[in-house]
FITI-528480 format. One record per residue (C-alpha): residue number from 0; residue in one letter; z, x, y. Coordinates in nm, 4 decimals, decimal comma. Example, Ala and Ser with C-alpha at 12.3 -4.5 7.8 and 13.67 -1.06 7.14 Angstrom:
R_n_res_zz_xx_yy
R_0_A_0,7800_1,2300_-0,4500
R_1_S_0,7140_1,3670_-0,1060
% end
This chain:
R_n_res_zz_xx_yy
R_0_X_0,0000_0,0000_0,0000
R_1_X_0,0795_0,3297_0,2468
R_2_X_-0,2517_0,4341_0,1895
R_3_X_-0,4526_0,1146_0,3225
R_4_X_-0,1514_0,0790_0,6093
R_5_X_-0,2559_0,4348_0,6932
R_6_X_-0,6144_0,3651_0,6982
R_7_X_-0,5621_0,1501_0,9812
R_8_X_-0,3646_0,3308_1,2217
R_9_X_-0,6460_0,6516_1,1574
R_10_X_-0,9152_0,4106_1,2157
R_11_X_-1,0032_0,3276_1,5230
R_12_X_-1,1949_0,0018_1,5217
R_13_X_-0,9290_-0,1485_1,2667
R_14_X_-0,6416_0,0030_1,5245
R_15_X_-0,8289_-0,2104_1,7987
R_16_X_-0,8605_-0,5160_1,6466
R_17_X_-0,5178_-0,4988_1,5521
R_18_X_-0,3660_-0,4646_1,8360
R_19_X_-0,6319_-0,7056_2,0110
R_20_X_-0,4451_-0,9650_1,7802
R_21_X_-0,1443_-0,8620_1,8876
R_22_X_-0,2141_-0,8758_2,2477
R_23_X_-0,3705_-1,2382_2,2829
R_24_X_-0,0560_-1,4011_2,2681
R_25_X_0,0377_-1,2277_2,4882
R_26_X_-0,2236_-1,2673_2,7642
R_27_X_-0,1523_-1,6447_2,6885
R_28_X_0,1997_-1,5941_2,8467
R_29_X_0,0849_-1,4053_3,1005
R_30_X_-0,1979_-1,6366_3,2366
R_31_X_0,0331_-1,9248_3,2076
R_32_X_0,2687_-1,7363_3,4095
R_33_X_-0,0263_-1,7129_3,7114
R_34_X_-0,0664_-2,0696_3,6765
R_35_X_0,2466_-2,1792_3,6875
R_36_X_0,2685_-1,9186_4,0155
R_37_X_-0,0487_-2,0842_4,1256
R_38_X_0,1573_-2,4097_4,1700
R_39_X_0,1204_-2,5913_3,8359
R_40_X_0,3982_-2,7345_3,6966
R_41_X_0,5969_-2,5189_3,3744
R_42_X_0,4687_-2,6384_3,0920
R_43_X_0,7312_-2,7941_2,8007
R_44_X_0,8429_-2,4505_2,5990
R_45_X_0,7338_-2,5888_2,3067
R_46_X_0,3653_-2,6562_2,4222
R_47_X_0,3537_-2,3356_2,5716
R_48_X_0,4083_-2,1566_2,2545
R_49_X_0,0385_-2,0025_2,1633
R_50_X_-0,0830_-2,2452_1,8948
R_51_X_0,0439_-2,5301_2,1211
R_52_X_-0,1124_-2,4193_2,4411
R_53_X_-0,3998_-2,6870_2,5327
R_54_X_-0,4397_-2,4886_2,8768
R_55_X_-0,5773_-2,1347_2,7538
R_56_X_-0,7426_-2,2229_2,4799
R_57_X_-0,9720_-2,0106_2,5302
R_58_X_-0,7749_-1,7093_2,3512
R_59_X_-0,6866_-1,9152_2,0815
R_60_X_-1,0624_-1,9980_2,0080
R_61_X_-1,0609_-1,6101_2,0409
R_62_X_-0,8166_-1,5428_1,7654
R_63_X_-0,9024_-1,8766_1,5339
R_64_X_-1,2912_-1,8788_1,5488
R_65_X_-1,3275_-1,5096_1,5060
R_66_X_-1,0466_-1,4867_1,2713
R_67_X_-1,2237_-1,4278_0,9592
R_68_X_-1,4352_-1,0844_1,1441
R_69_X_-1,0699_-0,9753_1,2133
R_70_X_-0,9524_-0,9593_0,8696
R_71_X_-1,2909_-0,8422_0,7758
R_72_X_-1,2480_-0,5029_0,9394
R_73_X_-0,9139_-0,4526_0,9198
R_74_X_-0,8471_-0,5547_0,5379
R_75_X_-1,1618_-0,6202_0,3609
R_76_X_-1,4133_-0,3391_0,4657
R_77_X_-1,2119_-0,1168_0,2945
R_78_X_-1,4116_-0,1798_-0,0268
R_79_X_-1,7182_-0,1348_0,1066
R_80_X_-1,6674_0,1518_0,2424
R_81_X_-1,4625_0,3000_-0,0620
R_82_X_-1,7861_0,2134_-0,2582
R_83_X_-2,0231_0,3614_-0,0306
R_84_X_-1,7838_0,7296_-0,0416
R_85_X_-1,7430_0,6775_-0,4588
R_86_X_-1,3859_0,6703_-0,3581
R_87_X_-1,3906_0,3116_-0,6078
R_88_X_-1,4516_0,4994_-0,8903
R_89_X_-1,1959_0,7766_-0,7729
R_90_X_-0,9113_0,5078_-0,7280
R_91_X_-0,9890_0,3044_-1,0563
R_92_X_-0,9539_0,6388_-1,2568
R_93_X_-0,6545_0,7036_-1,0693
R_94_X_-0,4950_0,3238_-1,0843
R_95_X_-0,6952_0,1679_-1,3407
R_96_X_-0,9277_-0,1412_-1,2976
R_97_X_-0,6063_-0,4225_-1,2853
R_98_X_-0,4205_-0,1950_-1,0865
R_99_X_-0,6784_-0,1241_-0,8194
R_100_X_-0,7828_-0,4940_-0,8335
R_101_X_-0,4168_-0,6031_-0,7475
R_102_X_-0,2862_-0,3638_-0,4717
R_103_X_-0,6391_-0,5077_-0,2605
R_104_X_-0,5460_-0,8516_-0,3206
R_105_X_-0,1655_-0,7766_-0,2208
R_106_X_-0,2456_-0,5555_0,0773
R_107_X_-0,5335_-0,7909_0,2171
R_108_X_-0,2439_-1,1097_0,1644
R_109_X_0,0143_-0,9113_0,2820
R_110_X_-0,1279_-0,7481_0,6276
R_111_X_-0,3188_-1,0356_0,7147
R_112_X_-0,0012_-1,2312_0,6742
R_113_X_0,2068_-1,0350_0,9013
R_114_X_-0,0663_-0,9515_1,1077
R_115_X_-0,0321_-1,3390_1,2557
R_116_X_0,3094_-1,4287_1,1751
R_117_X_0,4828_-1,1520_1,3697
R_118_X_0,2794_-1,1875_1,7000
R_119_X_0,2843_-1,5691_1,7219
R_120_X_0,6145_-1,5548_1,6222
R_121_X_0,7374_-1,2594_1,9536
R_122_X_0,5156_-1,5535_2,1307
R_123_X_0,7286_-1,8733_2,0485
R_124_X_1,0214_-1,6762_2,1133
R_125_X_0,9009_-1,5456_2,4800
R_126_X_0,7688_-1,8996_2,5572
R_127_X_1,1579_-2,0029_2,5231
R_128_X_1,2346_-1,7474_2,7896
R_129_X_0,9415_-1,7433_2,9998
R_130_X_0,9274_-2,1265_3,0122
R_131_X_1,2987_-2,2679_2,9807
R_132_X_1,3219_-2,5463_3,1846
R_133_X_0,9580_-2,6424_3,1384
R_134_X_0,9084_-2,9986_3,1226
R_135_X_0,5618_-3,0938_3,1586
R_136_X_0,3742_-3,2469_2,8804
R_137_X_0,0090_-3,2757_2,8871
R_138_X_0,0608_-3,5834_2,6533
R_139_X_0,1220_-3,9177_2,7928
R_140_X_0,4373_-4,1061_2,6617
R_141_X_0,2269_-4,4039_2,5348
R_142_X_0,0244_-4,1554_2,3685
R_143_X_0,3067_-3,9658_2,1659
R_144_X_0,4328_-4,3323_2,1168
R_145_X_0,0778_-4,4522_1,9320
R_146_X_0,0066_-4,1394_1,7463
R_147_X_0,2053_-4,0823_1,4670
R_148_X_0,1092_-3,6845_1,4084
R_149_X_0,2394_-3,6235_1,7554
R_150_X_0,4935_-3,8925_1,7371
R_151_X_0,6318_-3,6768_1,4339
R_152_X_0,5954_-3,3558_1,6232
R_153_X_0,7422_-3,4191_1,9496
R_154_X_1,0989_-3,5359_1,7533
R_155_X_1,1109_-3,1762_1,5939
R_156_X_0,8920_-2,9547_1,8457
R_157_X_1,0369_-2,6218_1,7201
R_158_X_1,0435_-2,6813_1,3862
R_159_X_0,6388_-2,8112_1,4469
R_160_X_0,5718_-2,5187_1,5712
R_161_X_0,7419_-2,2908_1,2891
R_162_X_0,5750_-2,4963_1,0271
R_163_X_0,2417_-2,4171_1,1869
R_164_X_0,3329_-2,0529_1,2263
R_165_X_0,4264_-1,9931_0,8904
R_166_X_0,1419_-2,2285_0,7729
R_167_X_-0,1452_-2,0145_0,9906
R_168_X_0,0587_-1,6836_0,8308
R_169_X_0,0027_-1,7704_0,4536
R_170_X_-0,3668_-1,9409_0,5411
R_171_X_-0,4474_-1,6070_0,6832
R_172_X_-0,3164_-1,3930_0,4173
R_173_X_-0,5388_-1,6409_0,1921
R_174_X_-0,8416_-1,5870_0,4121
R_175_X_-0,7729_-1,2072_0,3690
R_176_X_-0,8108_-1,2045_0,0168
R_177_X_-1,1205_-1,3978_-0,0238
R_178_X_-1,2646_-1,1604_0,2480
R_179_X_-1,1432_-0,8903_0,0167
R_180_X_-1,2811_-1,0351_-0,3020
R_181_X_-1,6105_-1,0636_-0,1744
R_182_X_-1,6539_-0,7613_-0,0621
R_183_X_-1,4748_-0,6010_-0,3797
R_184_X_-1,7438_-0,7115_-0,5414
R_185_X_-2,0650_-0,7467_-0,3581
R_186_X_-2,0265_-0,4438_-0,1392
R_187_X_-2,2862_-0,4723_0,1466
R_188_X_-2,1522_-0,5413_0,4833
R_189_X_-2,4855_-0,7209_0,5663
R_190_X_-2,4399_-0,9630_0,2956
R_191_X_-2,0949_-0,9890_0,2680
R_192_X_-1,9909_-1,0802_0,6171
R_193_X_-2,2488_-1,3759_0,6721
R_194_X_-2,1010_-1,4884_0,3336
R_195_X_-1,7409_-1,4980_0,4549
R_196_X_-1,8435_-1,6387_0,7969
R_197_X_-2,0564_-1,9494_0,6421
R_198_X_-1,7608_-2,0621_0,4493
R_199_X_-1,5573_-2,0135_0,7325
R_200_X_-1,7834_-2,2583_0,9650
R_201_X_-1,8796_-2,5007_0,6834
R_202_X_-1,5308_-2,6465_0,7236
R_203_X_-1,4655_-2,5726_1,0588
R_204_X_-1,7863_-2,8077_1,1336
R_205_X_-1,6456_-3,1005_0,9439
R_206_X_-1,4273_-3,3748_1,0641
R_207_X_-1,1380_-3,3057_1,1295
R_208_X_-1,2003_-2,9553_1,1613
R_209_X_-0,9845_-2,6839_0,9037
R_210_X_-0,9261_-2,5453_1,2950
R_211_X_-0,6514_-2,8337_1,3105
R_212_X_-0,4748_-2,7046_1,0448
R_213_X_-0,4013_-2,4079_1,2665
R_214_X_-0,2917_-2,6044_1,5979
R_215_X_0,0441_-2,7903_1,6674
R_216_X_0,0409_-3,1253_1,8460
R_217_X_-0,2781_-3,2913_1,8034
R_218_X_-0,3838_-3,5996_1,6587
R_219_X_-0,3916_-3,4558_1,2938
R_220_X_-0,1091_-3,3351_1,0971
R_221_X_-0,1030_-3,0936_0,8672
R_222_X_-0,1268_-3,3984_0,5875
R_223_X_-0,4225_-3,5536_0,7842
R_224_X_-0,6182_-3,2069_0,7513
R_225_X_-0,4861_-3,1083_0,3343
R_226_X_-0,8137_-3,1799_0,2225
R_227_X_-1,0211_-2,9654_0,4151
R_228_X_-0,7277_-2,6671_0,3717
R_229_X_-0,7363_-2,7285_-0,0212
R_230_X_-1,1164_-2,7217_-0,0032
R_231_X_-1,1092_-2,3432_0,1869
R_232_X_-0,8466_-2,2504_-0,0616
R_233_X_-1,0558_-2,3497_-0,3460
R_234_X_-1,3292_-2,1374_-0,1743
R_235_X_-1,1305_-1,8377_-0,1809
R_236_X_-0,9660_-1,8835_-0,5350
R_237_X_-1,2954_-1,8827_-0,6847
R_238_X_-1,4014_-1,5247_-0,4973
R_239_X_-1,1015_-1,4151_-0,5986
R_240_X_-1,1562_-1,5119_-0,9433
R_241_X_-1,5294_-1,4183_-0,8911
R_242_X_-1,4513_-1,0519_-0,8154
R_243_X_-1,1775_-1,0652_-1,0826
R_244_X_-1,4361_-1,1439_-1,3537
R_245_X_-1,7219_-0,8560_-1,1733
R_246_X_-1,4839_-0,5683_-1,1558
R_247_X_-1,2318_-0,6110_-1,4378
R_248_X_-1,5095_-0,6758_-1,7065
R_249_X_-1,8485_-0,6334_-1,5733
R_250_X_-1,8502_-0,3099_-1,3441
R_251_X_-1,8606_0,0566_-1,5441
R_252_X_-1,7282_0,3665_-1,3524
% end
């Protein structure tokens, strides 16, 4: 696991994107901060958190649209470029085939997990400082009344907004490994990545959107949107199991 965490922090495009992920929530603060010193009104701390913010959505699209490129570089083209080097071969006569099968699925689940659950998490908790006292809602009282999703979430706002973080977390770290397993076993960055980005936009293109599985206080809840997430995690079982089958009995070294 050191050795992929290493390969990160020497690489300089992976280093970038990380920290590009870890930086968006915070620019959301920040720009909410501007507005608020512009003369809007403080946003509800809840709302402000990063998944919750309807204002700047334009660096959640940022992080949610893009998100499967992210984990692309920084877990997944790993592979390809270990087959390109014959470093593959190297590490499955060093590990074995199981072996080096399992530490990529564990790393890609693991750093793509933590990868979103530990900024958005430093975000909900400066939203609480930054915004305490905030009490506007960009939802109308009649509207949280008629809804039921954000009838449900406005009663438990924080705990919405941990469920979603935790939720977004493991959906990432699934993402992750379906990136990985593709390219484990196909191996070409020019067909791999239009792979992983066509199921990726397949369901975001449907109605409701797997997109809404991601935000907080909308019209859908998490229930509303299970069959769309169930359908992407199908997606990704079956590259996983896919890659499982090609490398473990199909590939020689």
């Amino acid at each position: 696991m050191s050795y992929y965490i290493n390969r990160i922090f020497n690489n300089k495009i992976k280093l970038s994107i990380f920290l590009l992920i870890f930086l968006l929530p915070v620019f959301d603060i920040i720009m909410t901060l501007i507005d608020i010193h512009n003369g809007a009104s403080a946003l509800n701390t809840n709302l402000a958190a990063f998944l919750g913010n309807t204002i700047f959505q334009g660096f959640q699209k940022l992080l949610i649209w893009f998100l499967p490129l992210y984990l692309l570089v920084i877990v997944s083209d790993d592979c390809i470029e270990d087959f390109k080097l014959g470093y593959k071969n190297l590490l499955i006569s060093k590990w074995g085939k199981n072996k080096y099968f399992l530490i990529n699925m564990l790393k890609s689940f693991i750093i793509s997990f933590f990868v979103i659950l530990i900024p958005l998490i430093f975000n909900l908790l400066m939203s609480q400082i930054a915004f305490a006292g905030g009490t506007y809602n960009l939802f109308s009282s009649e509207d949280i009344k008629t809804i039921e999703a954000l009838n449900v979430a406005f009663k438990h706002p924080m705990l919405t907004n941990i469920i979603y973080i935790l939720f977004a977390s493991v959906f990432s770290g699934i993402l992750g490994m379906g990136s990985t397993a593709i390219a484990i076993s196909l191996h070409n960055r020019f067909v791999v990545y239009p792979i992983v980005f066509i199921l990726w936009y397949i369901p975001s293109l449907i109605n409701p959107p797997i997109v809404c599985a991601l935000q907080p206080f909308t019209e859908y809840s998490l229930f509303d949107v299970m069959p769309i997430v169930l359908f992407v995690f199908l997606i990704n079982l079956a590259a996983i199991a896919f890659a499982y089958i090609k490398v473990i009995k199909y590939e020689q070294i």
